[in-house]
N, C-alpha and C positions, 0 to 999 in steps of 0.2 A: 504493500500500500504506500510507503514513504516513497519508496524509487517511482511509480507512478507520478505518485504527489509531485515529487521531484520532477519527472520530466513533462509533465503538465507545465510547472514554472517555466522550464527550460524555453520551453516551446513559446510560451507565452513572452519573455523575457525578448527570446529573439523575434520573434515578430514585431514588437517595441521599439527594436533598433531599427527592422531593416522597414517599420512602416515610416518613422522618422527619417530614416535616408532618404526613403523616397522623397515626402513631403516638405514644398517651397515653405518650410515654415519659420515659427515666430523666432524660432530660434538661431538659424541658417541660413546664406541665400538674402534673397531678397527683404526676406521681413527685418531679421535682423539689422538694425544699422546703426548700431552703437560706432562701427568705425569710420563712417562718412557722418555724421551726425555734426550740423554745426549752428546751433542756435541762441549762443552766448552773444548779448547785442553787443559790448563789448571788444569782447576778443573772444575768437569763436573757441580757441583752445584745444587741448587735443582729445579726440571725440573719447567719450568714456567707453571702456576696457575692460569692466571686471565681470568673471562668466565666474560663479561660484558655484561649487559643483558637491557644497557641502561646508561644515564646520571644517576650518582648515586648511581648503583645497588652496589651489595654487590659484592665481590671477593669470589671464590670459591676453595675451596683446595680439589686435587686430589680427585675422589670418593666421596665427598659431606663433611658434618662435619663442623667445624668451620671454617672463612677465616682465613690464614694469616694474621700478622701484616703486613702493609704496609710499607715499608722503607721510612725511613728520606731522602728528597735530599741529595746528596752528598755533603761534603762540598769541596773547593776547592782544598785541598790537599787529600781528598777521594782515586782518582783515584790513584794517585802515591802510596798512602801505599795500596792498594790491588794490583800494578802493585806488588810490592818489596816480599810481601806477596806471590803471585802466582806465582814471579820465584821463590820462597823459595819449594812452594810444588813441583813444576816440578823438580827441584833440588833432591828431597827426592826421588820423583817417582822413577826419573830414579834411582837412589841409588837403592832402592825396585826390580827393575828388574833386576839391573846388580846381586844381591846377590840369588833371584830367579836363573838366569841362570847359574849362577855359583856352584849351588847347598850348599849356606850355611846353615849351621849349623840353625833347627829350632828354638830355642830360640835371635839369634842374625836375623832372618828376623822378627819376633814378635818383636824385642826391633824394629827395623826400620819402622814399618807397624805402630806402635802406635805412633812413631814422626810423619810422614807423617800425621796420622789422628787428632794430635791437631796441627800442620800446618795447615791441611784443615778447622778446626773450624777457628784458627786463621784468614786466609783467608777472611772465610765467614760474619764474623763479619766486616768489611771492603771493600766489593765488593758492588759498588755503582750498581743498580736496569739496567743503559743503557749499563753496560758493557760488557753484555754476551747475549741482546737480542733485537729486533726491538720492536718499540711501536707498537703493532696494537689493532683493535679492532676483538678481534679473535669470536666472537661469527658472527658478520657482514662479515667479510671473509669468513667464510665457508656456512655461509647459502646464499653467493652469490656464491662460487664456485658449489654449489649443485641445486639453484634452476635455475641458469642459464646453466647449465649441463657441466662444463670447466671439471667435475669429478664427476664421482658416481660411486659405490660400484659395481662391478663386480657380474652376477646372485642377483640382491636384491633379486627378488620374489620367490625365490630358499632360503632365506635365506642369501645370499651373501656367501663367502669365505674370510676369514680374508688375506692382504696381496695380494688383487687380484683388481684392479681397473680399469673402462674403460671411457677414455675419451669422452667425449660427444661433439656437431659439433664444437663449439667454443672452447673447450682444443685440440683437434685431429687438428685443423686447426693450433693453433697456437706451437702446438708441429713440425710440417710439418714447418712451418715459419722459426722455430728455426733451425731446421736440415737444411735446403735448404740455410739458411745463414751461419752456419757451413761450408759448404760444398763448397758453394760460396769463405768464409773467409782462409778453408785451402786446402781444394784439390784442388781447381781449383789455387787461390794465389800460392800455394807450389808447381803445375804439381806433385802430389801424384796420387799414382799408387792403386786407388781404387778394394776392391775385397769384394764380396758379399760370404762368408764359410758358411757350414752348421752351423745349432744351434745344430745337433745330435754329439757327439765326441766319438770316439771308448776308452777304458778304457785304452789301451797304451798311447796315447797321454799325457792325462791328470794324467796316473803315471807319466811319464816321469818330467811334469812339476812341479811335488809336490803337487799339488788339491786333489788327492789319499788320503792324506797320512795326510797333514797338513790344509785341509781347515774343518775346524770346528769350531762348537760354545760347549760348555757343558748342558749336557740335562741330566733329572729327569725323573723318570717311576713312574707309579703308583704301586705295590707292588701287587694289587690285581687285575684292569683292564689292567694293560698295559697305562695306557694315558701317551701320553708326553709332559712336559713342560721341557720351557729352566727356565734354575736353575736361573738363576741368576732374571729375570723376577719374578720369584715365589716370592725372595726374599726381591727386591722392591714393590710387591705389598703387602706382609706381613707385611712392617714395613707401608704405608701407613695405612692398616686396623689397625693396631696397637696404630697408633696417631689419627686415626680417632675418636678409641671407648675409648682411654686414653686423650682427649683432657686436663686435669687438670696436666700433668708432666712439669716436672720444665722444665725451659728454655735448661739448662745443658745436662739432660736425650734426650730431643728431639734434638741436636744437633749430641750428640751420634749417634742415629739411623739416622740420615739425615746422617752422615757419613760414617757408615757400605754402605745405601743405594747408594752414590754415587759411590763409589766401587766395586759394585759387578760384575760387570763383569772383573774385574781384578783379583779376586781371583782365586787362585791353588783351583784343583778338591778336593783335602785334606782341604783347608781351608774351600771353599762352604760348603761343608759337615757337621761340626761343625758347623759353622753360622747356617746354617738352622735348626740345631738343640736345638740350643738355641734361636732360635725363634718360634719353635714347627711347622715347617711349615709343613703342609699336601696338600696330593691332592686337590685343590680347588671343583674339581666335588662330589669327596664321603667321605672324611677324611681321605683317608686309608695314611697309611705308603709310603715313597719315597724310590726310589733307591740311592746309590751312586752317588753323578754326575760322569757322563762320558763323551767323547768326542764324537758330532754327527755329522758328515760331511752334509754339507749344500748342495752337489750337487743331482740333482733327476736324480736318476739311472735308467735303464732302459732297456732291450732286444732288439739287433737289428739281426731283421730276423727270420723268424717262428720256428727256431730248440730252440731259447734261448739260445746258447752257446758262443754270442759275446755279452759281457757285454759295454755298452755305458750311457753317461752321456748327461745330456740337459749342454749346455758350458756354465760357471758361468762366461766366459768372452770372449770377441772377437778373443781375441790377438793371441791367439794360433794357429787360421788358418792363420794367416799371418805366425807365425813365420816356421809351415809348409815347405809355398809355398814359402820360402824366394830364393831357387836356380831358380824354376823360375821368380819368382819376377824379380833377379837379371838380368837375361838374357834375360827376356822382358824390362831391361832398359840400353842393351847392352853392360852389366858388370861393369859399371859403379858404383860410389860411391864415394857419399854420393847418397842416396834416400830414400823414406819416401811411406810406405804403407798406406792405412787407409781402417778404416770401422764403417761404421753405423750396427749395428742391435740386437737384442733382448740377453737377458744374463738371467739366471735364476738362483735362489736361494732359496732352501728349509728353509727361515728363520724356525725357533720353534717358534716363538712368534711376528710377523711381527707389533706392535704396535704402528710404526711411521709414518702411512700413506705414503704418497709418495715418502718419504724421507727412508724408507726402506722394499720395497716389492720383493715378489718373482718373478714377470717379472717386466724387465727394460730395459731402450732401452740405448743403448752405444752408445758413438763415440769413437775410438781409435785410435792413430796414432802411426804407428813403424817405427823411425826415423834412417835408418844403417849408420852408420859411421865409418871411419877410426877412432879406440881409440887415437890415435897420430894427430887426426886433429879437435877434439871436440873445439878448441880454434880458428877455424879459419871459422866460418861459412859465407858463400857469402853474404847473407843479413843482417847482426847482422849491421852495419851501418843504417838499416833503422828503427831500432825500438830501438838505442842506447841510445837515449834522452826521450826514453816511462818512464815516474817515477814510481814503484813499492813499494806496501806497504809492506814491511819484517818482517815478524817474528821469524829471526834464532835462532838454538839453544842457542847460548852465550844467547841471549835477554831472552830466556826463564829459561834460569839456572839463567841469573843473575840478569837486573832492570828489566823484564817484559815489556817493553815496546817494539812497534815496531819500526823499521824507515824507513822514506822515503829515495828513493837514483834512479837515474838513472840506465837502465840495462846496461850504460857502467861502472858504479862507483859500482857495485854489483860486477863483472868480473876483474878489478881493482885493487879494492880496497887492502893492502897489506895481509887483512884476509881471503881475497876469498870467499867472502859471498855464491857468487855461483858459484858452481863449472867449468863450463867454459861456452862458448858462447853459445855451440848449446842448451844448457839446457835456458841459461837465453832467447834466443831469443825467444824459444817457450813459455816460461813464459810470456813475454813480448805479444806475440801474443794472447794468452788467454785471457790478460785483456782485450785490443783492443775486441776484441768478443765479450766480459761479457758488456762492456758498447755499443758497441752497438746493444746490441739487450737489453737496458733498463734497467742491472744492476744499479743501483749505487756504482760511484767510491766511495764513502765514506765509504760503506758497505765491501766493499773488501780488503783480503789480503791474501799475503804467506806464508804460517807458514812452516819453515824445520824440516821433521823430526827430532829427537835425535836419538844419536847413537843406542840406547837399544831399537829404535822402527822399526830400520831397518835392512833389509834381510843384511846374511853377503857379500852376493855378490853386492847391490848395494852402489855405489859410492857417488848418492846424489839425495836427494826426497823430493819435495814441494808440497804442497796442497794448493790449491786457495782455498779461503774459505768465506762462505757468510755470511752476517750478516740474520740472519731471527729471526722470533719471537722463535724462540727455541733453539737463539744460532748461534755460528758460525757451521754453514754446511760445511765440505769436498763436493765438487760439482766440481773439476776437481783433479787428481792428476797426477804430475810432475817426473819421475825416470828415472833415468842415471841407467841402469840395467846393462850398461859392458855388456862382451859378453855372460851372464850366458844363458840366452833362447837358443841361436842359440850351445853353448857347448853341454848342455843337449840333446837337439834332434839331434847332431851331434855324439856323445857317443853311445843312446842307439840305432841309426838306420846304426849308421854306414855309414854314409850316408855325408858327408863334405860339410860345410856351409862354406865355406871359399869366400873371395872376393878376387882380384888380384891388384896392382896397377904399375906401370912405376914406376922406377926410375932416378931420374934425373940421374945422374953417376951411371955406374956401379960398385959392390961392390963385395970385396972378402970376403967369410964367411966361417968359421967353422962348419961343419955339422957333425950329427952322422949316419952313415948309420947300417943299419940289415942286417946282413950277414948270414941268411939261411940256416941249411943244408938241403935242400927240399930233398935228401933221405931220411932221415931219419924221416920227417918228413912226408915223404910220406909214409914209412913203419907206423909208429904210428898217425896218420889220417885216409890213405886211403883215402876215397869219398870226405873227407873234409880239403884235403891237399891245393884245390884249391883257399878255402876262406881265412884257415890261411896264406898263402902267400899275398894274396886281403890285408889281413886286416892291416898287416905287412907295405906292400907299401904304403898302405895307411893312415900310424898313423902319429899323428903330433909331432912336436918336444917335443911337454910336455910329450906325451906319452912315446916317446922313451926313453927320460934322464930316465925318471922311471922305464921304463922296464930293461932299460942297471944298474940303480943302483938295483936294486930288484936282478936279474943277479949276481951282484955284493956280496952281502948278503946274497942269501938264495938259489944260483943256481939254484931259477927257477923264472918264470915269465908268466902272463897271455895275452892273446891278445881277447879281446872280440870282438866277431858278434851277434847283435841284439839275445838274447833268449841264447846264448852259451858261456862259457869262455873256452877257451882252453889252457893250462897248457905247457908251454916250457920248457925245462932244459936247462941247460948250451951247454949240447952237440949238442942240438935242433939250439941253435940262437948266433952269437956272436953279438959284433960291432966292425964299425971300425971307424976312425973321419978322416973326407978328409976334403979338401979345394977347392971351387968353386967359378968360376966368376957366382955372378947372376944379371940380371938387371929386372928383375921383383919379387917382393914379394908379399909373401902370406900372409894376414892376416883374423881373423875373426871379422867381423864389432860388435861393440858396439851400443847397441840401447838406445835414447834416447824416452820414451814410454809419452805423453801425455794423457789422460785417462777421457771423459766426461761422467758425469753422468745425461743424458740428463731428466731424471726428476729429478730430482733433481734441474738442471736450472730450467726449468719448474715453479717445486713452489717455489723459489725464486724469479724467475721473476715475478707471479702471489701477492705474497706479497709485491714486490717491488712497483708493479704497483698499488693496492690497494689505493683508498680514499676516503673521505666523504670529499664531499663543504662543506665549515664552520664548519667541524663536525657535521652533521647534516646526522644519521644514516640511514636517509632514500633517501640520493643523493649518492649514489654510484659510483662513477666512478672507471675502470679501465684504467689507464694511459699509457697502450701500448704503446713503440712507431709505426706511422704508418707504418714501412718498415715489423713490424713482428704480428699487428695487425691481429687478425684473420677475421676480414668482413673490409673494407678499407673507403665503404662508402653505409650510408642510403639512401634509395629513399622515401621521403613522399609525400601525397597528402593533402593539408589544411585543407579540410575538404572533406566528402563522398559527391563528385560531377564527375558525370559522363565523363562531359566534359576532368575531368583532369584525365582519365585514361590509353586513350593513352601515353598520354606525359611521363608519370610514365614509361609506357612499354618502351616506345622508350630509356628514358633514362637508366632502367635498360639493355637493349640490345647493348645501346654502352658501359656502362662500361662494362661488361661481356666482348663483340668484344676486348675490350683494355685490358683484362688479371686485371683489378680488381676486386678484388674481393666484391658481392654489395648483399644489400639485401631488396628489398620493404617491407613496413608495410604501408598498405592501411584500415587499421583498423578503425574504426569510433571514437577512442578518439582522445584526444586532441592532437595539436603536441610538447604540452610542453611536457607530457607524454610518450609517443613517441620518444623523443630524452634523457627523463630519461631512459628508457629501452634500448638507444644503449649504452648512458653511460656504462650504468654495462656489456655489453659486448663488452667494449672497442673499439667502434667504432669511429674512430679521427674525421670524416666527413659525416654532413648528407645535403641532397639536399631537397628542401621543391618547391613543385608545388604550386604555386598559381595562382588568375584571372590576376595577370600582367602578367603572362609566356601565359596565350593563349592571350594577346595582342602584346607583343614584343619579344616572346621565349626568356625570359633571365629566370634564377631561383636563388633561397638562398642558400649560401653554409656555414655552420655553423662549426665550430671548436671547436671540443671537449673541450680543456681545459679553454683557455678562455671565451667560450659561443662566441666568436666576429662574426659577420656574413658581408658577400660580397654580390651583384649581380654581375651578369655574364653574359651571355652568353650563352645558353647550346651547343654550338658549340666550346665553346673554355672551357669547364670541363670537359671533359678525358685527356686532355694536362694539364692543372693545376691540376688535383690531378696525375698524372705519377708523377710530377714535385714533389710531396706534398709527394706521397708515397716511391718515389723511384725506382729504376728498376735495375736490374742486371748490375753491376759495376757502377751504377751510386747513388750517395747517396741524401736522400731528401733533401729537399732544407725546410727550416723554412715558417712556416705561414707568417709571418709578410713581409720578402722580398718575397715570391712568389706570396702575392696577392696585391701588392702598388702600383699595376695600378688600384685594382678595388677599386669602393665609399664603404665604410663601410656602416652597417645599424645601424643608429645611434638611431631612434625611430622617428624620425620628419616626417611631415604629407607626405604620397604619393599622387603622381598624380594619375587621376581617380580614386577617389572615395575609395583608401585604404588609412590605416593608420598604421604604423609602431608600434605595440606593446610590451612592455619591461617585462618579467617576470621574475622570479627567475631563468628560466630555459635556457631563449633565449630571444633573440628580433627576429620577427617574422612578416610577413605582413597578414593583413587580409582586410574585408573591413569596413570601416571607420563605418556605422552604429553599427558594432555587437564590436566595442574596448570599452572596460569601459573608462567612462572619469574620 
């Protein structure tokens, strides 16, 4: 029987390994990307390393090889000289860019680019080990994200697809959780004017928006097959195999290459180029020779309609069907303004090299909000009173050029304050709202903060941009971002459709103003148009005052002037157009609302929250739990039977059927192990609450209701446990109520002897009743 036993394990044991060889999973391959990982806004540093494979085990560096040395604790003035140090390189960076954009002189951005990089040594030599990552046990996270199926590799038995992932009942449930409290937290809270756009987008659109033109990464060809790798990817895995097979270089030399490495997706296509060349880098599939890098737009292009002659794109973001439909947005909310669009749904991105698992794949599911505004009323938003006293971690730019440090402040002492930390209400209040979300749906507030962009990192049209940003084991995550876009989206697709996004508002008094009007000669320009005399007049009336000062100076200088309709510019002379400047009472104005754009990247929450929630009892690798809270847990609560007894199967059903009737979500295991066992496996799928059938429950219908985190356990009632866990889990507008106050009417199960014949037994797992013969004394 033991040799059996035995080669059952065997059997089983090896199937374990070689279905894991197989599978592109969390831990290998593509999901894995602790060694490309670079999301320190700082200094991106060198991606984290540690595969722990037990109490003990050795650390592993990228690709296999020697471990790393292990960093010295920090000592207590640690933190402060890597804070001073890391505004020191932020300081240099942006230098670095502004002389990029500026187009200097090549030997004075190499004089800049080699300070920056003994900055970054400097840095690094000083950057205490908790500064830029969460503690986990990453080997135990992902073989619980994978075997409990919260995520697996999209088509495994196909091989997978790198970049392509599908949640399994328990991630799909609780990504549905996450959205449905979104959703709860701002559209319904905000009355936002929800719209469901296609994911297909015609190729004007997304010229219009710049995705055309400027969304790209740089990419590397094979010289003989054609393969494509993104450059800069090549480049960090070359200097990894580099130190792999060189493990004997000085301290000095591997600092070097750990610095080229954390750069390289900042390099000009000219710089990449030389780099790779002096690290001889080749195609990884056949050795052959690389391309030049060049720019390769991330969006997956595509035919719409059987002729092939309407070029369209998969939308690499939501936003753009809102800003669309914004006239009637406007008019389904009776012209009014301020109002806020939103949308949930899928975004796509042709990464080159998608090696960060969840955290950067080519489907991902968005929320977006488009917040229209009066520009002249961004300071006065209606509810900024109620999230004024919300405290906010900051990271603004001063902080970042100059001590590195962040600070706390209130979102009224942010708006305030005489620096203007941020730029005005409507920005900070949805800032403010963000966090509110992030902590409850089981962020950690301590993990959190707002970093503001720097100037040299932002578009020139926007006004002011914050990223919430997570602590996780690989670094601070971008996982929401925050932009005051001004009125650039609604200009753009106002210019090129010809088409006016304009909002109206009252004026309290009416006001005398200065106007330029266009004075037409529609003869003549009816003789030189013809057919299209009627749209140059349209377009005329209907241009706005920016347009016209320009047309009437252009007029001015070079006697002629354009008036564009969507696809056509059409050419005026002097003799064609004058102006004239009159004077009007007006008591209504026109303006074009400014949007303030909030932006979720809902996996990204996702595994943030998945790591936030991550633990082991005592450290002890094989207790698992996921610490969901119950409002966004994906199963709510357990149904067990004591033991494989007939009698208690009804009871099981019944009570499965009212929690289901009650909208909780519930799941039986009638399985014939133990029920310590049994409540280790809801553990690891985050289950807050399990209900245990026993022979007291067919004597008095009461049952055991056990509490994830504590282990603490109640009798009850089973007529009054759909009312206490509603109470436990929560319900729409209504917030859970804590273990402790919603069960202190009932007796705890403390271990001490029960009536009839059970006995209250204590394990590592739970206390639990059974009957008095079968408890170990």
């Amino acid at each position: 029987f033991r040799r059996r036993k035995l080669a059952r394990r065997l059997i089983l044991n090896t199937a374990v390994v070689v279905a894991e060889a197989r599978m592109t999973s969390l831990l290998t391959g593509p999901f894995h990307f602790a060694s490309t990982a670079k999301f320190h806004v700082i200094d991106t540093g060198a991606a984290p390393t540690t595969t722990t494979d037990g109490p003990g085990a050795a650390t592993k560096a990228p690709g296999g090889g020697a471990p790393p040395a292990k960093k010295p604790a920090a000592a207590p003035d640690a933190a402060s000289s890597f804070e001073a140090a890391a505004a020191a390189v932020t300081r240099q960076t942006a230098k670095v860019r502004g002389l990029k954009k500026a187009g200097a002189a090549a030997d004075v951005v190499a004089e800049a680019v080699a300070e920056l990089e003994a900055l970054r040594a400097e840095a690094s030599k000083t950057e205490p080990t908790s500064a830029t990552s969460l503690d986990l046990n990453r080997k135990g996270f992902d073989d619980t994200l994978i075997r409990k199926m919260f995520v697996v590799p999209a088509f495994e038995i196909h091989g997978g697809v790198s970049g392509l992932f599908d949640l399994g009942p328990p991630g799909c449930a609780l990504k549905a959780n996450l959205v449905d409290a979104w959703r709860r937290h701002f559209v319904l809270e905000e009355k936002m004017l929800e719209m469901e756009c296609t994911c297909l987008t015609p190729e004007p659109v997304l010229k219009t928006s710049g995705h055309v033109d400027r969304f790209t990464d740089l990419m590397v060809k094979d010289v003989e097959t054609g393969d494509c790798y993104r450059a800069d990817k090549l480049l960090e895995d070359a200097i990894d195999d580099l130190l792999d097979k060189k493990p004997d270089l000085s301290a000095a030399d591997k600092d070097e290459h750990r610095r080229v490495q954390r750069q390289a997706d900042a390099y000009a296509p000219e710089e990449l180029d030389a780099i790779l060349k002096d690290y001889a880098v080749k195609a990884p599939a056949t050795g052959n020779e690389l391309t030049t890098p060049f720019a390769f737009n991330l969006m997956f292009g595509t035919k719409i309609g059987p002729s092939g002659q309407l070029t369209g794109y998969l939308r690499p973001e939501t936003a753009q069907g809102l800003f669309v439909n914004f006239r009637r947005l406007l008019d389904y909310n009776n012209g009014r303004v301020p109002f806020a669009a939103a949308q949930i749904g899928l975004g796509f991105r042709n990464e080159i090299a998608p090696k960060n698992g969840l955290l950067r794949v080519r489907e991902f599911c968005m929320a977006e909000i488009e917040h229209f505004v009066d520009p002249n009323a961004k300071d006065a938003h209606p509810k900024f009173s109620t999230v004024a006293d919300v405290e906010l971690v900051l990271f603004d730019r001063d902080a970042q050029l100059g001590s590195g440090k962040t600070s706390k402040v209130t979102a009224r002492e942010a708006v305030t304050d005489p620096k203007r930390i941020i730029a005005n209400e409507t920005l900070a209040y949805f800032m403010a709202r963000t966090q509110l979300y992030a902590t409850s749906i089981g962020l950690h507030a301590d993990k959190l903060r707002f970093r503001q962009h720097l100037k040299t990192e932002m578009a020139h049209y926007a006004a002011d941009c914050w990223d919430l940003e997570v602590l996780t084991a690989y670094g601070w995550v971008e996982c929401v971002g925050h932009a005051d876009r001004a009125c650039y989206d609604l200009d753009v697709h106002a210019k090129a459709t010809n088409v006016g996004m304009d909002a109206h508002k009252q004026l309290a008094e009416p006001k005398i103003v200065e106007a330029l009007e266009p004075v037409p000669n529609k003869k003549l320009i009816g003789v030189s148009f013809k057919a299209e005399q009627k749209k140059v007049n349209d377009a005329l009336e209907a241009a706005s005052v920016d347009d016209l000062e320009k047309m009437a100076a252009e007029l001015a200088s070079s006697q002629k002037t354009t008036t564009t309709i969507p696809g056509t510019a059409y050419e005026l002379t002097a003799e064609m157009l004058s102006f004239k400047k009159t004077k009007k009472q007006v008591s209504i104005e026109k303006f074009t609302p400014s949007v303030i754009e909030p932006s979720f990247g809902m996996g990204r929450i996702l595994h943030a929250l998945l790591e936030h929630s991550f633990h082991q009892r005592d450290g002890d690798e094989q207790r698992v739990v996921m610490r969901f809270k119950p409002s966004v847990a994906p199963i709510k609560c357990a149904v067990f039977n004591l033991q494989a007894n007939a009698a208690f199967m009804p009871v099981v059903k019944a009570i499965e059927d009212a929690l289901t009737a009650a909208s909780i979500a519930n799941k039986a295991d009638t399985s014939g192990q133990s029920v310590g066992r049994r409540y280790a496996r809801a553990d690891e799928l985050g289950v807050p609450f399990c209900v245990t059938v026993d022979f007291t429950t067919l004597e008095d219908d009461t049952v055991t209701l056990r509490e994830r985190d504590s282990m603490a356990q109640i009798r009850l009632p089973i007529a009054a446990l759909c009312g206490l866990l509603r109470t436990l889990v929560g319900s729409a507008g209504v917030a859970a109520v804590p273990w402790a106050a919603a069960t202190a009417a009932y007796a705890s199960q403390d271990g001490s002897a029960a009536e009839g014949g059970l006995a209250l037994e204590k394990t590592p797992r739970a206390t639990f009743s059974r009957p008095a013969d079968l408890v170990k004394k």
